[in-house]
C-alpha positions as CSV (number, residue, x, y, z in Angstrom):
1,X,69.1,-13.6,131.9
2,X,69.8,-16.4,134.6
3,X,73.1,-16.3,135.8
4,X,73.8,-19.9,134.1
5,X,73.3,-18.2,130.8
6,X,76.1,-15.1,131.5
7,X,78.5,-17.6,133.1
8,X,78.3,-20.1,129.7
9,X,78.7,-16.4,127.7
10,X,81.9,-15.8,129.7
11,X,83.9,-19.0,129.2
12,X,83.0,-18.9,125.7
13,X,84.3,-15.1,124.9
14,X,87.4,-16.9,127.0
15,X,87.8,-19.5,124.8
16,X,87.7,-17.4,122.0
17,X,90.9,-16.9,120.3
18,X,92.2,-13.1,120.5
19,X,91.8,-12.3,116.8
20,X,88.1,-12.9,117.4
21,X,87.7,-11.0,120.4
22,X,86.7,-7.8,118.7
23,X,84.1,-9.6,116.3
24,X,82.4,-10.9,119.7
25,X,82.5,-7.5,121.1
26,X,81.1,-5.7,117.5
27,X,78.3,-8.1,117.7
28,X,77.4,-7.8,121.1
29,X,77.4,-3.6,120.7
30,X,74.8,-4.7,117.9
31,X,72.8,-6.8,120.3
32,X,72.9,-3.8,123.0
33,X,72.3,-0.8,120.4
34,X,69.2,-2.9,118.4
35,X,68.0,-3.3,122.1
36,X,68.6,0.2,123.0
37,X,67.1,1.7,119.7
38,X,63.9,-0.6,120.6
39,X,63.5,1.2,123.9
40,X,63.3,4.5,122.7
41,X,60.5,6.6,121.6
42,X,59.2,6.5,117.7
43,X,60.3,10.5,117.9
44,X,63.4,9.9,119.5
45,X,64.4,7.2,117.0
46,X,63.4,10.1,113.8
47,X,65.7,12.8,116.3
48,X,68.6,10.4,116.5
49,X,68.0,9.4,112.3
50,X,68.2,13.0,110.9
51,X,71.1,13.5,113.1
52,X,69.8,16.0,115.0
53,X,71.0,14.1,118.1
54,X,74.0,12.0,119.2
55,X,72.3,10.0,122.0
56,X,69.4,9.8,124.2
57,X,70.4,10.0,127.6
58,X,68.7,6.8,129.5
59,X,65.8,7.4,132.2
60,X,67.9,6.8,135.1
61,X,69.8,9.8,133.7
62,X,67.1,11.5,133.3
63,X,66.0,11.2,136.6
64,X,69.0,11.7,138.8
65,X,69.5,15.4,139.6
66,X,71.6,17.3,137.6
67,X,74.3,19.9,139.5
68,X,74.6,23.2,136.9
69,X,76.9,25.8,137.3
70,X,77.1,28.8,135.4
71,X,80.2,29.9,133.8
72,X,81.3,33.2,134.7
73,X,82.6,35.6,132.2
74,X,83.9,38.7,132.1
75,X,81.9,42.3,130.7
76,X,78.4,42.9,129.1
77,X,75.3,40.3,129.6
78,X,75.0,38.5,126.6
79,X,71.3,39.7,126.7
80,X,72.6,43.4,126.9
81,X,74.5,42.7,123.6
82,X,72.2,41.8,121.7
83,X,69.4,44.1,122.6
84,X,72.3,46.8,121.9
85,X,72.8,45.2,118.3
86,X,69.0,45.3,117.8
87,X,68.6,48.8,118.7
């Protein structure tokens, strides 16, 4: 989008009176999710409709090393536990 376009966007959302402020926000969400949900994979669209997801993280996300820690906890392995129930 040139920057023209985003500066004529901004002085209208300032012009806007306050009480439709949070319409112009709702329908700019839309915009952004309808773009968003076009990005995505056909299976990652059916993952997010049956709910079996919240959100799919974005690719620069995805790509951008992750730092894990365990949690420490206190007595048996979980692994031990179960292998104990089992037996």
């Amino acid at each position: 989008m040139a920057a023209a376009t985003r500066e004529e966007i901004r002085q209208l959302v300032d012009e806007l009176p306050d009480d439709d402020l949070d319409a112009a926000r709702d329908a700019i969400t839309r915009l952004r999710d309808e773009r968003q949900r076009d990005d995505i994979s056909p299976y990652h669209r059916r993952l997010l409709e049956a709910g079996l997801v919240t959100r799919i993280p974005r690719m620069e996300d995805r790509l951008r090393p992750r730092t894990f820690e365990p949690i420490r906890i206190e007595g048996k392995l979980v692994s031990e536990m179960i292998i104990e129930d089992r037996g």
